[in-house]
N, C-alpha and C positions, 0 to 999 in steps of 0.2 A: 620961696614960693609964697604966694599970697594966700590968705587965707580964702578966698572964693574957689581961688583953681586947687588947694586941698580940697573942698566941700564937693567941686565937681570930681576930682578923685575920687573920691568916697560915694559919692553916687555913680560913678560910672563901677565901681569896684560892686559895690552892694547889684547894680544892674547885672552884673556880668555873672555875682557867684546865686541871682536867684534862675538867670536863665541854664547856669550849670545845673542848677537844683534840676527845674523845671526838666529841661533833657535829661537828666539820669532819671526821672520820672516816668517820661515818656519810652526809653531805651527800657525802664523794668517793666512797665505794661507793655512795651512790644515782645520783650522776649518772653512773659507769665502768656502773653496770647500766641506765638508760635509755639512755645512747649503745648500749651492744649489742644494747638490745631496737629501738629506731631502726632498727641495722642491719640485725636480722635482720625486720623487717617493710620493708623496702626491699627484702632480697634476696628475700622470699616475695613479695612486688609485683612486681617483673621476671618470674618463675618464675611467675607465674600468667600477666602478661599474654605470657606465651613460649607457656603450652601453650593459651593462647583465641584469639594469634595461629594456633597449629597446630591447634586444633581449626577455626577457621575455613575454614582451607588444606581441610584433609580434606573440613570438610562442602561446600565450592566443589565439591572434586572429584567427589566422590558426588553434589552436585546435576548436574554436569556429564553424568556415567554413567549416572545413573538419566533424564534426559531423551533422552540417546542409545541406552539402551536400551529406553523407551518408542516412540521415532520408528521404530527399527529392529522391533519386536514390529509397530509399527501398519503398514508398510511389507512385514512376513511375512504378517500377515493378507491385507490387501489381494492381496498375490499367492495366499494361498490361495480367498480368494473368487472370484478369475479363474479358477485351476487348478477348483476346484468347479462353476464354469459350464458353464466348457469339457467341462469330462466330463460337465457334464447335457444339453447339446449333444449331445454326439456318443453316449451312453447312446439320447438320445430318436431321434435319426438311425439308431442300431444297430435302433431296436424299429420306429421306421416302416418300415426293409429289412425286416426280418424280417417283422412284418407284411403287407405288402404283398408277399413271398414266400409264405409261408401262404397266405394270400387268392387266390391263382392257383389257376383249377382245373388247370393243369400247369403245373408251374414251368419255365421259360424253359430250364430244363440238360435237362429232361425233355423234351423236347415229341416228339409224336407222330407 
């Protein structure tokens, strides 16, 4: 072999082992940037399943509240329909006295 097509040897050899370099270069920054994307979708996965455990919490409670304040609402009514009777009760009792006061040709404080 001549000594030119050694020298291309050697420069095509030196070519080859800096682009070997260069790729195992780029292979350890691709893998150092997957490991950290790895991490950071493992730490956004905890961190979500953290705020749907707490939104769960929440909506438990508010379903809790809102049934306790439905049972207590239905529980004021029903006492208002009682209290609504009762005074149509005693309304109709007020108007049969009264009535039946009127209706006298002397009323009973009056009499003759």
């Amino acid at each position: 072999m001549s000594q030119q097509s050694e020298d291309r040897l050697d420069r095509i050899e030196r070519n080859l082992e800096r682009h070997a370099e260069e790729s195992n270069q780029r292979m350890a920054h691709l893998d150092r940037f997957l490991a950290n994307f790895s991490n950071d979708v493992a730490l956004i996965a905890a961190e979500s399943k953290n705020r749907i455990a707490s939104a769960e919490v929440t909506l438990d409670r508010l379903a809790e509240l809102l049934t306790r304040s439905y049972h207590q609402s239905n529980q004021r009514l029903d006492r208002i329909e009682e209290l609504v009777a009762r005074n149509g009760q005693q309304l109709q009792f007020l108007r049969d006295l009264t009535q039946g006061h009127i209706s006298q040709p002397t009323p009973p404080a009056h009499s003759d």
